[in-house]
C-alpha positions as CSV (number, residue, x, y, z in Angstrom):
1,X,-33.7,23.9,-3.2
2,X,-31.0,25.4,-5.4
3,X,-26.8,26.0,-4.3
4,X,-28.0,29.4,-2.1
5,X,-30.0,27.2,-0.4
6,X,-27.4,24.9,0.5
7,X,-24.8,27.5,1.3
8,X,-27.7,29.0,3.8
9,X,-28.3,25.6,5.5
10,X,-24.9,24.2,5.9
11,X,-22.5,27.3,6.2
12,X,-20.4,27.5,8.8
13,X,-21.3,24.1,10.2
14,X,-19.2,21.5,11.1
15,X,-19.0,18.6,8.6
16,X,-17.0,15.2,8.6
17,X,-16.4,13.7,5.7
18,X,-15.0,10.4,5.6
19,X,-12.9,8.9,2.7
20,X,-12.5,12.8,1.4
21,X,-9.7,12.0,-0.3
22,X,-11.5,9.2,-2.7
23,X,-12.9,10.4,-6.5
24,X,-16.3,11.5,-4.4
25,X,-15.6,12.3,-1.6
26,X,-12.9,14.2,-3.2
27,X,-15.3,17.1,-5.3
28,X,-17.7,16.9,-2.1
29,X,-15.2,18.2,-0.4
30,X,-14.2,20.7,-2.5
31,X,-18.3,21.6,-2.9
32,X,-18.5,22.2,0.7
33,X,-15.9,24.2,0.9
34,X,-17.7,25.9,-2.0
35,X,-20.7,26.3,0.4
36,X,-18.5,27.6,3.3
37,X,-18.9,24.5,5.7
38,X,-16.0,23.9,7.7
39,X,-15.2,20.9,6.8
40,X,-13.1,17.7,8.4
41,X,-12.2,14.5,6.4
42,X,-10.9,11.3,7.5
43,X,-9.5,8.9,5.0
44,X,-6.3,6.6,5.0
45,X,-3.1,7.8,3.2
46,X,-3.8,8.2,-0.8
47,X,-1.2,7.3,-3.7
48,X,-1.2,9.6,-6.4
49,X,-2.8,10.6,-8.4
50,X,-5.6,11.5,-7.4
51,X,-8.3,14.1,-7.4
52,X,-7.4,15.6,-3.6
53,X,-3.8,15.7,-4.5
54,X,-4.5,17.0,-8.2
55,X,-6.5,20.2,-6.8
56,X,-4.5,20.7,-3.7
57,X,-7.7,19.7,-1.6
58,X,-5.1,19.4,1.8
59,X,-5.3,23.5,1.1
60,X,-8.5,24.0,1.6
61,X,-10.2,21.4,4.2
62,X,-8.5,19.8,7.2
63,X,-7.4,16.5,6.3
64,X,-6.5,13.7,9.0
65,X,-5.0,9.6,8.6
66,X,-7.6,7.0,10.3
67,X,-8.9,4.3,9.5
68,X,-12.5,3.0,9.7
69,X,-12.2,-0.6,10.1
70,X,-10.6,0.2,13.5
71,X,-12.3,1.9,16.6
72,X,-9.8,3.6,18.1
73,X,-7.8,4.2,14.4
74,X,-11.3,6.3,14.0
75,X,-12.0,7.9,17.2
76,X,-8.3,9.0,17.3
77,X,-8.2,10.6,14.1
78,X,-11.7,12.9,14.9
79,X,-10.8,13.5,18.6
80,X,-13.5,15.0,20.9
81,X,-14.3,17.1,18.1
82,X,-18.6,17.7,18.1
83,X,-19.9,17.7,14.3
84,X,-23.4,19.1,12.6
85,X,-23.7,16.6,9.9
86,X,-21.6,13.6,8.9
87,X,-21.2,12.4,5.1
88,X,-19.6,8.6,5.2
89,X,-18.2,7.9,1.8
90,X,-15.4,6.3,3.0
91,X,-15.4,2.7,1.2
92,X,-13.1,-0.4,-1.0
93,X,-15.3,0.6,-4.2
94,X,-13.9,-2.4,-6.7
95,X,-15.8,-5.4,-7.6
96,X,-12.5,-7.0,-8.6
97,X,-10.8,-5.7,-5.2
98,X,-13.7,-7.5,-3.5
99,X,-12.7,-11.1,-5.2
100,X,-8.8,-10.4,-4.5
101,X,-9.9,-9.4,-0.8
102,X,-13.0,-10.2,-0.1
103,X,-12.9,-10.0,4.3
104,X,-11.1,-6.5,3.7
105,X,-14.1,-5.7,1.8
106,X,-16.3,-6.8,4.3
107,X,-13.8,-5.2,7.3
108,X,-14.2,-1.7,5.1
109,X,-17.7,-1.6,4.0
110,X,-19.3,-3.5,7.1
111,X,-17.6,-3.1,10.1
112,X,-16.4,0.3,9.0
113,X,-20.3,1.8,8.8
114,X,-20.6,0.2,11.9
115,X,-17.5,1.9,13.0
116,X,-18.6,5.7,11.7
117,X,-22.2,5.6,13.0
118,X,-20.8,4.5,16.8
119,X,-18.9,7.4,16.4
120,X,-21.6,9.8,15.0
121,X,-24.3,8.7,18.0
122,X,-21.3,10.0,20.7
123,X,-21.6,13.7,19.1
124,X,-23.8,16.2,21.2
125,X,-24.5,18.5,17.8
126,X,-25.2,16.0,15.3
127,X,-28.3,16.6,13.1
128,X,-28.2,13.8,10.3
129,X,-26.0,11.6,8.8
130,X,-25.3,10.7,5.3
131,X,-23.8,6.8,4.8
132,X,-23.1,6.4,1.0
133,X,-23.6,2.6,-0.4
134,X,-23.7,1.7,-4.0
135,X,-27.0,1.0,-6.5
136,X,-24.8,-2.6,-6.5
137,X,-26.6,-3.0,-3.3
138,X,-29.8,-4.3,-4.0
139,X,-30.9,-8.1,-4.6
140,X,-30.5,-7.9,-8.8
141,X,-32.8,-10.2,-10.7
142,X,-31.6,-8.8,-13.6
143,X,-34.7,-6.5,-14.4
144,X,-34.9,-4.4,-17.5
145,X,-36.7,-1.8,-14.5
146,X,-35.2,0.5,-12.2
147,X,-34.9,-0.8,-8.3
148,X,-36.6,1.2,-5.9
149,X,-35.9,2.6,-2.5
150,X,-38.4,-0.3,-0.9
151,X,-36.5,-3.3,-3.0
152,X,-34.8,-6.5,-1.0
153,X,-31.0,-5.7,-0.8
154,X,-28.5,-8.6,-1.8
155,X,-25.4,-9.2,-3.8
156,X,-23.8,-12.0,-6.0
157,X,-20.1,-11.3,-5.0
158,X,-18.1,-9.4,-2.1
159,X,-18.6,-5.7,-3.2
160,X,-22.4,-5.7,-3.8
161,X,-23.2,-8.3,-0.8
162,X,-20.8,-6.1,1.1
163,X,-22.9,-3.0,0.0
164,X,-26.4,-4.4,1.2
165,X,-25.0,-5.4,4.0
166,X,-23.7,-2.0,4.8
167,X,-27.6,-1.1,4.3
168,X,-28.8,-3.3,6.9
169,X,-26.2,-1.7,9.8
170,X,-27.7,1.8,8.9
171,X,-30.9,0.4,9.3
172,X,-30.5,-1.4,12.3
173,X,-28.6,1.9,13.7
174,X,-31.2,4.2,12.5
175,X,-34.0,1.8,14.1
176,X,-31.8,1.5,17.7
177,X,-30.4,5.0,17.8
178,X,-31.6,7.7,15.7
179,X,-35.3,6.7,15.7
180,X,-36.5,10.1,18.2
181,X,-37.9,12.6,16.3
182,X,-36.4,15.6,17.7
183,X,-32.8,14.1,17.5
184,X,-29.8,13.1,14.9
185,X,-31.9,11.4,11.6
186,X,-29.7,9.2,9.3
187,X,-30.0,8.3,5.6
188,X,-28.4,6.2,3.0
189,X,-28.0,6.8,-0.5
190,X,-27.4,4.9,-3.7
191,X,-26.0,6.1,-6.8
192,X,-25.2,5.2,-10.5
193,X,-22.1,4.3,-12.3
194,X,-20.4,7.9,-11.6
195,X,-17.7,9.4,-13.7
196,X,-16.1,12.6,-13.8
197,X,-12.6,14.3,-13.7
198,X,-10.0,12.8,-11.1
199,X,-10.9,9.2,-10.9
200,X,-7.7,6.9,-11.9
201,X,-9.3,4.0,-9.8
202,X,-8.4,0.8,-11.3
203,X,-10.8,-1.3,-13.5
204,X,-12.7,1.2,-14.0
205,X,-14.0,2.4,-18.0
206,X,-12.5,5.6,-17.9
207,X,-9.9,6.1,-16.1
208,X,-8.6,2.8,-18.0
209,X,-9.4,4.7,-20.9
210,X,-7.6,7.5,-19.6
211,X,-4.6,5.5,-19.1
212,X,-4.4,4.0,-23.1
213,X,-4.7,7.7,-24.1
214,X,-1.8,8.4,-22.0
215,X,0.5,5.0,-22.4
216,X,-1.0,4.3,-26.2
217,X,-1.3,1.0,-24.8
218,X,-6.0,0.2,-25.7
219,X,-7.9,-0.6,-22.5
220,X,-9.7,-3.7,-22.1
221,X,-13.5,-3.6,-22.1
222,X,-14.6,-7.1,-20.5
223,X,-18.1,-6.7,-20.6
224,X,-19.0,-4.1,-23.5
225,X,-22.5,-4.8,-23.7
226,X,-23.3,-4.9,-20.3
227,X,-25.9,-1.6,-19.4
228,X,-25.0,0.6,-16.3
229,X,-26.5,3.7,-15.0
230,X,-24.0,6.5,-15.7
231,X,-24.1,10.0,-14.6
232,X,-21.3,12.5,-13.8
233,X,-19.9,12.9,-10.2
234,X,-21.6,16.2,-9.1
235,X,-25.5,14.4,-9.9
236,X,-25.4,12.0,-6.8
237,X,-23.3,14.8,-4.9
238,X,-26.0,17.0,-5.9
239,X,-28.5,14.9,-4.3
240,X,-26.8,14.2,-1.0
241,X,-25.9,17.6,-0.1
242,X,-29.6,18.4,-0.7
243,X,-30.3,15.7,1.6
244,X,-27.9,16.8,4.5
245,X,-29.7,20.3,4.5
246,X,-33.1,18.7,4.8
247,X,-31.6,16.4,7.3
248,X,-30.4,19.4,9.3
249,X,-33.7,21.7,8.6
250,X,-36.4,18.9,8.9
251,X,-35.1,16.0,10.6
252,X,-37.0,12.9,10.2
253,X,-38.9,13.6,6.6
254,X,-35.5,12.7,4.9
255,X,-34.2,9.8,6.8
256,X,-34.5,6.2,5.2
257,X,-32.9,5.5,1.6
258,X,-33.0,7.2,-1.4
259,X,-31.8,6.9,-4.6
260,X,-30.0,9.1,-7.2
261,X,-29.6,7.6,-10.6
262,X,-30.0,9.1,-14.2
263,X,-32.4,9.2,-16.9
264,X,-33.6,6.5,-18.5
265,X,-31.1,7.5,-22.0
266,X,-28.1,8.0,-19.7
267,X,-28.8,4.1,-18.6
268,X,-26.3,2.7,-22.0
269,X,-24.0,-0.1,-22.1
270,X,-20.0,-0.2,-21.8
271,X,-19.5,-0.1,-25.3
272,X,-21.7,3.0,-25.9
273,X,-20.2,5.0,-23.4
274,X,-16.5,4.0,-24.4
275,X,-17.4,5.4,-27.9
276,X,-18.9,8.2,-26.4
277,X,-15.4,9.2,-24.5
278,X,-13.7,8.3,-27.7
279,X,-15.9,11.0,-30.0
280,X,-15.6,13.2,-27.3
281,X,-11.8,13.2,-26.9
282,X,-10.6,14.6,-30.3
283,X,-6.9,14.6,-31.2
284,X,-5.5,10.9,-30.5
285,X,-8.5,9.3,-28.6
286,X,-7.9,6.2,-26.9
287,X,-8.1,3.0,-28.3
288,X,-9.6,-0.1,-26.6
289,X,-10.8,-3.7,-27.4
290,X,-12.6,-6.3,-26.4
291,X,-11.2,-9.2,-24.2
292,X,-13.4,-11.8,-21.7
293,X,-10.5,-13.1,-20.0
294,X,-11.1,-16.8,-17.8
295,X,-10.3,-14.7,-14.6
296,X,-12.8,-11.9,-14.5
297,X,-15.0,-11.5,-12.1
298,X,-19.1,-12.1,-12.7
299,X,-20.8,-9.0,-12.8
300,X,-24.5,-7.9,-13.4
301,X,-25.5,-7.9,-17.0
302,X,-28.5,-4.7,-16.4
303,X,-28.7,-2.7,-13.4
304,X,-31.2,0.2,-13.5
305,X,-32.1,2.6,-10.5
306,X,-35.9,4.1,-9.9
307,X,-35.1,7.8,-8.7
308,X,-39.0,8.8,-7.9
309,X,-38.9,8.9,-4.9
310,X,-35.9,11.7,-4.9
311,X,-37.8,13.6,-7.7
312,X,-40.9,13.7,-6.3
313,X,-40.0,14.1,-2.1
314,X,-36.4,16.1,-2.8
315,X,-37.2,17.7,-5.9
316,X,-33.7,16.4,-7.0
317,X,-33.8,14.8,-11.0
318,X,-30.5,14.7,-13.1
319,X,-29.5,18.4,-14.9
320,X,-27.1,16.7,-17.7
321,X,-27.5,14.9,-20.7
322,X,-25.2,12.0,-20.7
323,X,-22.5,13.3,-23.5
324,X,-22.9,16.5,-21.4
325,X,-21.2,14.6,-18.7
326,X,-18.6,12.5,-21.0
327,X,-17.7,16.0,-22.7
328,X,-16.9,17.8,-19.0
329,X,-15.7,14.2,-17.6
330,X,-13.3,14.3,-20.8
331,X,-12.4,18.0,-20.6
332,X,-10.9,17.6,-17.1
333,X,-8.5,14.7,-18.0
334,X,-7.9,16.6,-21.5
335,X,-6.7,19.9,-19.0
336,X,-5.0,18.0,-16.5
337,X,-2.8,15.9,-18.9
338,X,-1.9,20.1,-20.8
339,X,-1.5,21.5,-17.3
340,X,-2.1,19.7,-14.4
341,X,-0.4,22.6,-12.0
342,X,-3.9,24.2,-12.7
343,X,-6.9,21.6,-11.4
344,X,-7.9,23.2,-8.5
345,X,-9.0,26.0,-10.5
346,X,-10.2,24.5,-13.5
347,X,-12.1,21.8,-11.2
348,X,-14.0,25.0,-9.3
349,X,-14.7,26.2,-12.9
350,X,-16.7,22.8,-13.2
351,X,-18.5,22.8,-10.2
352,X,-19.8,27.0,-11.2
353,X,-20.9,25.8,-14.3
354,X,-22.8,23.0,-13.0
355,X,-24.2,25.3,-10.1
356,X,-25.6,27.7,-13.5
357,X,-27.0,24.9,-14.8
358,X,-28.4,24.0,-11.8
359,X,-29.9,27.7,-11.6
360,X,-31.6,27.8,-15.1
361,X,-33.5,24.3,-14.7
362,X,-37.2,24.6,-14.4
């Protein structure tokens, strides 16, 4: 399945989008306009900056206030409006946040799924349903191996716990309501450590990076020799479009979870990456150091994801190499901070690129 493919499949149809104004659900928005959906998001107001408000997104897809973690903030906010497919991204994505606030976390991640996929059963035209979680979702035993689509979920703090626990609602809804073969067919995802253009969420490696370029004040790398899976933004988004389409052309093959991580080399600790984003930045980089401070929350030391399942059933696999990803992740915030009246532009310049790349792989 390549972009035409997806532009055949989903144009035209009506797609909901929740938290489209987040770092993801920000350039999926923007894709699927790309792909000529017509699409709706749902998200709570967000402070600038931020990727929707740096590329104008309002312009282009129908934006509307609600919140998740209330039923009739929800319904509300979508109406009586009918839906093809519905992409729930909507999320509080901080392990910090989740220690500061950990029953908002819960309220959000939790009871907000719930929430979405009461909402999604109600709609007479729905053919799947795309919940996004987190690869933080599984049970981690701290395995030099990738987890696999079949592995227990769990979590050691708010976020993660709050993550598998989002898991087990989808399941239980996809078990109690979307188990009929001819109808609606729902899947969950889990991605890697994404980065990309247009994320300034806080603690978070580079957009705090970001922020030392800009303030000449060095970010603080807690954990620098901790190893995440990192891949840029449009690799998972990649993935889940590809799996709305089969959702909407074949039903039932593509529901359960899948997961969309990189390559094994793209799997590097803090400190690599941050060096990587520093070489990559030319000029003034940023500077940062490297501070454990008595406050900061545990987090895993190795967290791996096994992505065989999407290779070898989705024919999705990661198309960049991981300083491929730092160099356009750093070229966006390297344009914005020159000219940031031009991102909407320069952010559809990304997402054609990536499409040819996407075109030449074998």
């Amino acid at each position: 399945m390549n972009e035409s493919d997806l532009s055949q499949i989903l144009r035209g149809r009506r797609v909901l989008v929740t938290g489209h104004t987040g770092f993801k659900g920000g350039w999926l928005s923007l894709w699927l306009h790309r792909l000529g959906a017509d699409v709706v998001g749902v998200a709570l107001p967000m402070p600038a900056p931020s990727f929707s408000s740096a590329v104008d997104l309002e312009g282009l897809v129908e934006g509307r206030i609600g919140d998740i973690r209330a039923g009739a903030s929800f319904s509300e906010s979508i109406g009586r409006q009918d839906f093809d497919v519905v992409i729930h991204m909507a999320a509080q994505a901080v392990v910090r946040a989740s220690y500061e606030a950990p029953v908002d976390t819960y309220m959000t991640n939790v009871v907000g799924t719930a929430v979405v996929l009461e909402a999604a059963r109600r709609m007479p035209s729905l053919r799947g349903i795309v919940v996004v979680t987190s690869d933080k979702c599984y049970e981690n035993r701290e395995w030099v191996w990738g987890y696999r689509e079949n592995d227990p979920m769990g979590g050691r703090d708010p976020y993660s716990s709050s993550k598998g626990c989002a898991e087990l609602v989808a399941a239980a809804y996809r078990s109690s309501f979307f188990s009929d073969p001819g109808g609606p067919q729902l899947a969950t995802v889990r991605a890697g450590n994404v980065i990309g253009g247009g994320d300034w969420g806080t603690d978070r490696l580079i957009p705090d990076l970001v922020r030392a370029a800009e303030t000449g004040i060095p970010a603080r790398l807690r954990n620098p020799k901790n190893v995440r899976p990192w891949q840029h933004v449009l690799e998972p988004l990649r993935g889940y479009l590809m799996l709305a389409a089969g959702l909407v052309e074949a039903g039932g093959r593509f529901a359960g979870g899948w997961n969309f991580g990189p390559e094994k080399d793209a799997t590097v600790n803090v400190g690599t990456l941050a060096e990587l984003v520093v070489s990559h930045w030319g000029g003034r980089p940023p500077e940062y150091v490297v501070e454990r401070r008595a406050d900061d929350p545990n987090e895993s030391i190795v967290l791996r994801l096994d992505s065989t399942k999407s290779q070898a059933e989705l024919g999705w696999k990661p198309l960049l190499r991981l300083d491929e990803a730092v160099a356009m992740t750093v070229g966006w915030y390297r344009k914005y901070m020159e000219d940031p009246s031009d991102m909407r532009r320069f952010s559809q310049q990304q997402l054609e690129e990536y499409a040819a790349h996407w075109g030449r792989a074998p």
